[in-house]
N, C-alpha and C positions, 0 to 999 in steps of 0.2 A: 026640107033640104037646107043645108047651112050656107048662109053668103061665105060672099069668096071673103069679106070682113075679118066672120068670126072663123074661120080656119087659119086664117092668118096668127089671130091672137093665141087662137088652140096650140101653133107649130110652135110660135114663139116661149108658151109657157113651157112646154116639151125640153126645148133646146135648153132652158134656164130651169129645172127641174133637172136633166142630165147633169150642165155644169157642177150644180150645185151637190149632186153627191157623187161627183167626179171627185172634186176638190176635196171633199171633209174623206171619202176613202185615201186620197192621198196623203195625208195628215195622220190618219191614223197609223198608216205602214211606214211613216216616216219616225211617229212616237215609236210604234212597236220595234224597230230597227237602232233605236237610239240615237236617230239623225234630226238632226233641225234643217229644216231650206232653206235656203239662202235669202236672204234680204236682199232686196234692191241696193244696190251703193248709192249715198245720195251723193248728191252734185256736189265737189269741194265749194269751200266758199274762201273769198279772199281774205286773209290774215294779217291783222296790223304786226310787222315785227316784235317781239318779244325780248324783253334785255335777258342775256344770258344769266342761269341761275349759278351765285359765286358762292364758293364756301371757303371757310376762313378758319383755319385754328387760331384759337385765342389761347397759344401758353408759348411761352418762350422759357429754351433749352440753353442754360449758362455753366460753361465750362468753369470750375473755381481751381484754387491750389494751393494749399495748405502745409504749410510748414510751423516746425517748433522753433525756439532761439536758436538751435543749430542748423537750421539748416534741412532736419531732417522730415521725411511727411507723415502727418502725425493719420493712423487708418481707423481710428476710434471715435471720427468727429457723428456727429449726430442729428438731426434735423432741426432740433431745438438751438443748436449751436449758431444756423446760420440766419443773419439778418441780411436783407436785400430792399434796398430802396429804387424807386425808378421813379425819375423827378423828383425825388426828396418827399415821394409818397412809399410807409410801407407798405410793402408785397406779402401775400401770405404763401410762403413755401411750402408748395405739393410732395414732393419728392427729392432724393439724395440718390445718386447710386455711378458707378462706374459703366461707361460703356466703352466698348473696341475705338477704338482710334482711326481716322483715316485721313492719310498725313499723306501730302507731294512734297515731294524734296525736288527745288529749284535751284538748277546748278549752276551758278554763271561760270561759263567755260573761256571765256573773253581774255587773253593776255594782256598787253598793254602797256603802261610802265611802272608798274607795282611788282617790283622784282621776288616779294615774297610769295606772287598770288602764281601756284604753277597747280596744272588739271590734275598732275598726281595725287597730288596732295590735297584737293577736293574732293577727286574719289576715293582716296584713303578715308578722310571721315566721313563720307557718305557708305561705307562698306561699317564701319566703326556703328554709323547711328542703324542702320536697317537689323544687325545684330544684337540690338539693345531691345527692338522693342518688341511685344508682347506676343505669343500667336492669337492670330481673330483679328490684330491689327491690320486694315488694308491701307497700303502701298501705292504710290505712281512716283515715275521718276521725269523730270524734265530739265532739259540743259538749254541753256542761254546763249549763245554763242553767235556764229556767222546765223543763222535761224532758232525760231523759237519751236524745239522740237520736241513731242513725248514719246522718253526711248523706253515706257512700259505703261502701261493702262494699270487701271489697279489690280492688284494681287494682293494677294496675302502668304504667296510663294518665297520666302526669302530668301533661298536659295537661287530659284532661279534668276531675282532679280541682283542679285551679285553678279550674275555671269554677265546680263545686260550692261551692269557698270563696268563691268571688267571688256567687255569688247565693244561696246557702242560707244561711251563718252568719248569726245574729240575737240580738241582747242581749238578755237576760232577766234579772232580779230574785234568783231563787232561788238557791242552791247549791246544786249536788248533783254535785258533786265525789267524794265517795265512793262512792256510783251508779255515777256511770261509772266509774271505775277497778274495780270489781266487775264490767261487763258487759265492759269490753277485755278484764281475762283469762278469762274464758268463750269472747271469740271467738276469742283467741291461742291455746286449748289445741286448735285444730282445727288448727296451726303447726306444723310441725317444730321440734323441740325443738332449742334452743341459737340460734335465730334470732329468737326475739321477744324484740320491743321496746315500752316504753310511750314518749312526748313528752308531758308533762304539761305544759300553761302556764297558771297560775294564782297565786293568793298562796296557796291553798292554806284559806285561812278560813273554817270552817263552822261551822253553829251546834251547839250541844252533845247529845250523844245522838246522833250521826250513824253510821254503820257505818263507819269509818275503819280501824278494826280488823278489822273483817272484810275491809273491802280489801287489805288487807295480806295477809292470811292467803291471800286469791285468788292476789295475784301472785305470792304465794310459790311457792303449787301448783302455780301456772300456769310460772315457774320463766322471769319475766320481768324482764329490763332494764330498770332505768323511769330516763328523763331528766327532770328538771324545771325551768322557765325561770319565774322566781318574778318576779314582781309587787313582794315584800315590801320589800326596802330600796328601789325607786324611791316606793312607795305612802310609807313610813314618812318618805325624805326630801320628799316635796310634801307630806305632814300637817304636820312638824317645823316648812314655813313658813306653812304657814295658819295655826297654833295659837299660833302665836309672839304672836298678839295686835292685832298692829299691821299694817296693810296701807299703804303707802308711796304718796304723790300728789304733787302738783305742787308748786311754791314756794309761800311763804306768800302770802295777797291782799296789795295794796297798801295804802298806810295815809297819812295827810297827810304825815308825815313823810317818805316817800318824795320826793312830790312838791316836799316843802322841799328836802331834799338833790339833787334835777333842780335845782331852780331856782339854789341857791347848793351848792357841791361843798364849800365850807369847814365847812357845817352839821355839826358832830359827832353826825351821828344813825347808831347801829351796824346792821347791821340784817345778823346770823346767816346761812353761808351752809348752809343745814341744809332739808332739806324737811319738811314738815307730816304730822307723821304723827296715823290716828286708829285708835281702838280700837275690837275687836273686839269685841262685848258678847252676844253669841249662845252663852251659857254650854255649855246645854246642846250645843248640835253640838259646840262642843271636848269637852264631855267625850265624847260619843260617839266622837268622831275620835280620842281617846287611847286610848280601851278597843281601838277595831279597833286602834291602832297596837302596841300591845301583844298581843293577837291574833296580829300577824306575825311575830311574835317566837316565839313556840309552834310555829305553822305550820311556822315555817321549819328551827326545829327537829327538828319530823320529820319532814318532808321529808327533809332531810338525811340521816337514819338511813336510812330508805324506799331511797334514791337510792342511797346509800353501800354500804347491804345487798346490794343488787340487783346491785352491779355498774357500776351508772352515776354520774351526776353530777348536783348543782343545781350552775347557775348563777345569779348575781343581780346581773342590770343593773343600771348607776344611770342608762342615757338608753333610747330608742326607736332609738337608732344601733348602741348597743353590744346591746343586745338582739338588735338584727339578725343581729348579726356571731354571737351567738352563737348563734344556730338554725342558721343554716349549719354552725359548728363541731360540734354536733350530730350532724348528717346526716354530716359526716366522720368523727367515731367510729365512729359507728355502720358508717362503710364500711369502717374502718379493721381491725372486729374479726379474730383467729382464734376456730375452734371446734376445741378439743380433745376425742378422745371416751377413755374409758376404760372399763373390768372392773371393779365395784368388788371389791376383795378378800372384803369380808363380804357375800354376795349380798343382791341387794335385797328377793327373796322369802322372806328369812327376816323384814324386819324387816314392824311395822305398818303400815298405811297411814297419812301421816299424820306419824312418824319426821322429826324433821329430824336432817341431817347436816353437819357444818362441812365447811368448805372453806379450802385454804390453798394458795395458788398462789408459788412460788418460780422464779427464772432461775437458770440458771448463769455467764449471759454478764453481765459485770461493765457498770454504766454504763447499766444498761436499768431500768424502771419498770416493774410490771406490777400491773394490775388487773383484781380479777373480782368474782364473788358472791360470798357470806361463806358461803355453804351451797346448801341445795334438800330441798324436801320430799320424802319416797319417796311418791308414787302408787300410788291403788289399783291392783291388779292388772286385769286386762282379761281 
């Protein structure tokens, strides 16, 4: 008869003899079913933070523009044509090619005392440039005015965005010209790089303490084109005749002696053929009208540099005809560009955010003219 010991050890082997081809049967109907069992989940474990993983394109997209002695843009140019320095190191040029455009045209709507600068005649050549330019080109419209507002998100509708100008633009009091040129390049850097574009039309005039300087600083980032179609020398020449003093009227009244010399022609009475002029006694507006007209003068000033920097152009009408003419010519540069891309040799993820880098664009082909940016900011990394 077995101790109560060895029955013990007997049950025990039983019970671990069952488990044991419990388990391996389960295994097998789980192979034969095409199932695996689950694994235990282990316990997480605590994790030193991780720096986020950044990627960085290393090629930069540069709008150029090309012209021949006349003026006109020459579409023959070629990959070997272009030379490009950054830092006064060459660049080896990847590609040439034309892409769509995508231009905000910023209105300044602001009156003032620049008697030439009226909204009509803003959104005249704003209607003038969105008919010039190309289909695929995307479009925003923004006005400057009492608010810095966008009366159309991008399109490439131009029709529609006609009717926008035609019933939304509205004249307001304020400036804030540097406002909006701060929120264009915000909404440009959502753009493919090497296609944005600013159309500024303004004198450019604000009052002191404005963020003009940080506009700049935007566009830079933003690694925008700006055009500007200035107000300044028409505003400066209709001040130059206001101010002059004297406003011109009709011939002088009649006087008896008139009427002597009707009656007998022999009468020796002289009588000047000269008109009556009177004077302007409203001190204070001339002086005001001087200060802004000197004002335009600053403005346009840097403007110029802005415009020049960028890559683009001021222009500065002296009528509403020639104004015209040039929003259109505008819209043709602007169709006219290449975009050249490049590697820059000293990668971009070595430098800061923030780094600017010159820019120096050379042809080889004799007789051609070429313009571009003077530089570009390095962006932060992503």
């Amino acid at each position: 008869m077995l101790s109560l010991q060895q029955n013990r050890t007997i049950l025990l082997f039983i019970a671990a003899l069952l488990f044991f081809t419990f388990t391996v049967a389960s295994q097998n109907a789980s192979a034969q079913s095409g199932r695996t069992m689950p694994r235990p989940t282990p316990t997480p474990q605590e994790r030193e933070p991780q720096e986020p993983i950044r990627v960085f394109t290393e090629e930069v997209r540069l709008p150029i523009f090309i012209t021949d002695s006349q003026g006109r843009f020459d579409p023959t140019l070629e990959l070997e044509d272009i030379i490009v320095l950054e830092d006064d190191e060459m660049q080896e040029v990847r590609s040439m090619r034309r892409i769509p455009a995508n231009v905000i045209l910023v209105l300044d709507t602001s009156g003032g005392i620049n008697p030439a600068m009226r909204t009509n005649t803003t959104r005249d050549v704003a209607l003038a440039l969105i008919s010039a330019f190309k289909p695929g080109d995307q479009l925003a419209v923004m006005q400057a005015g009492d608010r810095v507002e966008t009366l159309q998100p991008w399109t490439s509708d131009t029709e529609g965005l006609k009717k926008v100008l035609k019933t939304k633009l509205s004249s307001g009091r304020r400036k804030r010209v540097s406002e909006a040129l701060i929120e264009a390049a915000r909404q440009l850097k959502n753009q493919p790089a090497g296609s944005r574009h600013v159309v500024l039309i303004t004198d450019g005039v604000e009052p002191s303490g404005t963020s003009y300087l940080e506009a700049v600083r935007q566009l830079n980032a933003a690694q925008a084109t700006v055009y500007v179609i200035s107000y300044t020398a028409m505003g400066r020449e209709a001040i130059k005749s206001i101010n002059s003093g004297v406003v011109w009227g009709g011939p002088p009244p009649r006087t008896a002696n008139d009427t002597a010399r009707e009656a007998d022609p022999t009468i020796p009475v002289p009588r000047p053929n000269i008109n009556i002029a009177t004077i302007d006694t409203d001190k204070e507006m001339r002086r005001k009208r001087k200060e802004y007209s000197d004002a335009t003068l600053k403005s346009e000033e840097r403007l110029t540099i802005l415009a020049e920097e960028t890559g683009g152009r001021i222009l500065l009408p002296m009528s509403e005809a020639e104004m015209l003419r040039e929003g259109r010519e505008v819209a043709r540069d602007i169709g006219a560009q290449y975009v050249v891309t490049y590697k820059p040799k000293r990668p971009l993820a070595s430098s800061k955010a923030g780094e600017y880098r010159r820019i120096k664009v050379g042809l080889r082909r004799q007789g051609l003219t070429v313009r571009s940016r003077s530089g570009y900011t390095v962006p932060a990394q992503q």
